[in-house]
N, C-alpha and C positions, 0 to 999 in steps of 0.2 A: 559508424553510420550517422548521417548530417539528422539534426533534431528534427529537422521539417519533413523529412521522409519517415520519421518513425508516426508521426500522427496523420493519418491517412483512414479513413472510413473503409472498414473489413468487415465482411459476415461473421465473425464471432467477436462483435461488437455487443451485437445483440441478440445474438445467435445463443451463447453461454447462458448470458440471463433470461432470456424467454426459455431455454431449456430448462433451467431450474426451479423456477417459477413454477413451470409448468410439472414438473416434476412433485415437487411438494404438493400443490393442491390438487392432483390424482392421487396421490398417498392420500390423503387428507378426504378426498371424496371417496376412494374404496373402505375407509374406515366409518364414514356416515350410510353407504349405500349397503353395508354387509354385515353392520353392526361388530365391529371391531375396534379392539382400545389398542395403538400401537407404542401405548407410553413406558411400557415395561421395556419396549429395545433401546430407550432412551439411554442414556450413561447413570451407572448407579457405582458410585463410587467405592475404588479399592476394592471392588468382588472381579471376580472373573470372567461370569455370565453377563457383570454389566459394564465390562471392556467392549462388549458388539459394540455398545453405543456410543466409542468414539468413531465410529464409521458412521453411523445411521442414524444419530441424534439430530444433526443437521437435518434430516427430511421431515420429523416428524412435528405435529404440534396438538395442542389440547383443545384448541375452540376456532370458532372463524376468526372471532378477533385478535386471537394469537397470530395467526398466519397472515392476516390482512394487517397487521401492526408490521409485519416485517418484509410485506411482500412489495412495498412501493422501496423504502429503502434500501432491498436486497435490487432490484433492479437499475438504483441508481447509483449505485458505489459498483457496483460491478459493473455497469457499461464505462462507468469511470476509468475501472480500473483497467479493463480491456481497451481502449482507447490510448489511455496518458503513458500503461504500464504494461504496453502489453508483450515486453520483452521478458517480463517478470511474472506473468499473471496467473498463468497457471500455479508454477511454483508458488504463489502466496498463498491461491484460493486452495489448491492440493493439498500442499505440505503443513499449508498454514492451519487448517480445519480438521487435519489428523490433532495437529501440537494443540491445538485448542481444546478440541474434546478430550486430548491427553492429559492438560494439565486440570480440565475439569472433574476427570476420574482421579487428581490426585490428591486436589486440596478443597471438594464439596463434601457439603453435609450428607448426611446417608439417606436420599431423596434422589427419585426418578427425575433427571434434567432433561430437557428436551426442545426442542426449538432451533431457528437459524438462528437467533440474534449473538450467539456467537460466531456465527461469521459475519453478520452486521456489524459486530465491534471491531473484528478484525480489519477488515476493510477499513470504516470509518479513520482507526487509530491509522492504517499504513496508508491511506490515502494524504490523510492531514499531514501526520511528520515528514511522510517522503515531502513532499511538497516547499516545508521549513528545511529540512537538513538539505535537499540540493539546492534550491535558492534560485530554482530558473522561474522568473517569469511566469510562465502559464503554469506551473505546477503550483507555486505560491498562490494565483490568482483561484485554481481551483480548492487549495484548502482553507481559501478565506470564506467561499463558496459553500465548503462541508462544514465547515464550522456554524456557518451563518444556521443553515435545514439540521443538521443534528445535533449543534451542541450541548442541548439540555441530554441528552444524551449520555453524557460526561458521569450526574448523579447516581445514575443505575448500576457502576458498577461496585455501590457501596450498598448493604443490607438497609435500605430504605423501606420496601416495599415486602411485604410477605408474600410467600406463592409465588416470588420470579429468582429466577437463579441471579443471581449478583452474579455469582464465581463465575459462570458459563460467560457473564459479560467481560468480566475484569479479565477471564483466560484470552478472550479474543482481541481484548484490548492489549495487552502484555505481550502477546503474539506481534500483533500487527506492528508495536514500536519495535521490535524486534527483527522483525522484515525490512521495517523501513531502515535502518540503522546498517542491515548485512545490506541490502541491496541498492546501494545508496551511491554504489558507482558506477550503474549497470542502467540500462536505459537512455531514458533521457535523462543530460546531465546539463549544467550550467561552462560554457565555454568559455576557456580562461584568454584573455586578450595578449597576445604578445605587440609591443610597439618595435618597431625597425630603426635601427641607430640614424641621426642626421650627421650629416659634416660639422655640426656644432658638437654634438655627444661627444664627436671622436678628439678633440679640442681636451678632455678630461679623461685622467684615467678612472679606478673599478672604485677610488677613494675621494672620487670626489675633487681631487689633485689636476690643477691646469697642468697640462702636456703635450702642447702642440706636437704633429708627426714631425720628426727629423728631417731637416732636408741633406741629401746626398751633394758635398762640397764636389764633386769633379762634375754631377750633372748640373748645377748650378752655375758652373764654369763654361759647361759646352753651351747651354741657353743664351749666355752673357751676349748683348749686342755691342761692340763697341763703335761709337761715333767717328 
């Protein structure tokens, strides 16, 4: 498929992330309107009951400013992604948001995680690499982009901060180079230049060696004009 035809403006551009969005802050409001804590379906690591929450972690969060810290970046690495990748996109935001909260149920402290920003990381991290590892142009151009709006970003997923999951960040982040890396020939990709031989090329053979083409001694005979 030619690169120009894969970025093309489509309703689940914005269609995905206005669903999500939207999604989380109705969880988020049924929990303030009915007086409900949904932090317990969070991911609670190495137990059983808190394997739900590598499916349902992603929806949930603890305060407005939790969900309002992730709900501008969730909207803008996903329309990214749906846009630049969207031969891939599903497959990242699906499969990549199981592997995340998987790997958060495997290697967090024994504490209720909960929140998008591990799919914020994920995104962020396979937005920026894909971007470096295929080396087109407007993919480059947009992880100079993401880098610029979330780099500080980067710090969090070191135990800096008490009360935020690192690990939930570093799994999404781990993820996402991991995406970018397998999915890195798939989409849009950087197009390799082939050049066309000139009558000078052909002058040299494969080493570089002058070797004019042979001329045929009987046709050079039939050409011959004599005076």
């Amino acid at each position: 498929m030619n690169n120009n035809n894969q970025l093309k403006l489509s309703k689940s551009i914005f269609l995905i992330p206005s669903a999500y969005l939207i999604a989380i802050w109705l969880i988020y409001w049924i929990e303030i309107q009915f007086g409900l804590n949904f932090n317990k379906y969070g991911v609670y690591p190495r137990t059983i009951e808190g394997f739900r929450g590598v499916f349902l972690t992603h929806f949930i969060h603890s305060d407005a400013s939790h969900i309002l810290n992730n709900s501008i970046p969730l909207f803008v690495l996903l329309s990214s992604l749906f846009y630049f990748y969207r031969e891939v996109a599903y497959k990242v935001l699906i499969l990549g948001g199981f592997l995340t909260g998987f790997l958060t149920w495997g290697i967090a402290r024994e504490s209720y995680h909960i929140g998008a920003s591990g799919i914020v990381y994920l995104l962020f991290s396979f937005v920026f690499f894909s971007g470096i590892i295929k080396k087109h142009y407007r993919l480059v151009a947009l992880s100079l982009i993401i880098i610029f709006l979330y780099g500080s970003m980067i710090w969090y997923v070191l135990p800096i901060k008490d009360g935020m999951s690192w690990e939930g960040h570093l799994s999404g982040f781990v993820m996402g180079v991991f995406f970018a890396f397998n999915k890195r020939n798939e989409g849009i990709v950087k197009k390799k230049h082939t050049f066309s031989k000139t009558e000078f090329d052909l002058l040299f053979d494969e080493n570089g060696n002058f070797s004019p083409p042979k001329i045929d001694q009987n046709q050079e005979n039939e050409n011959r004009v004599e005076g």
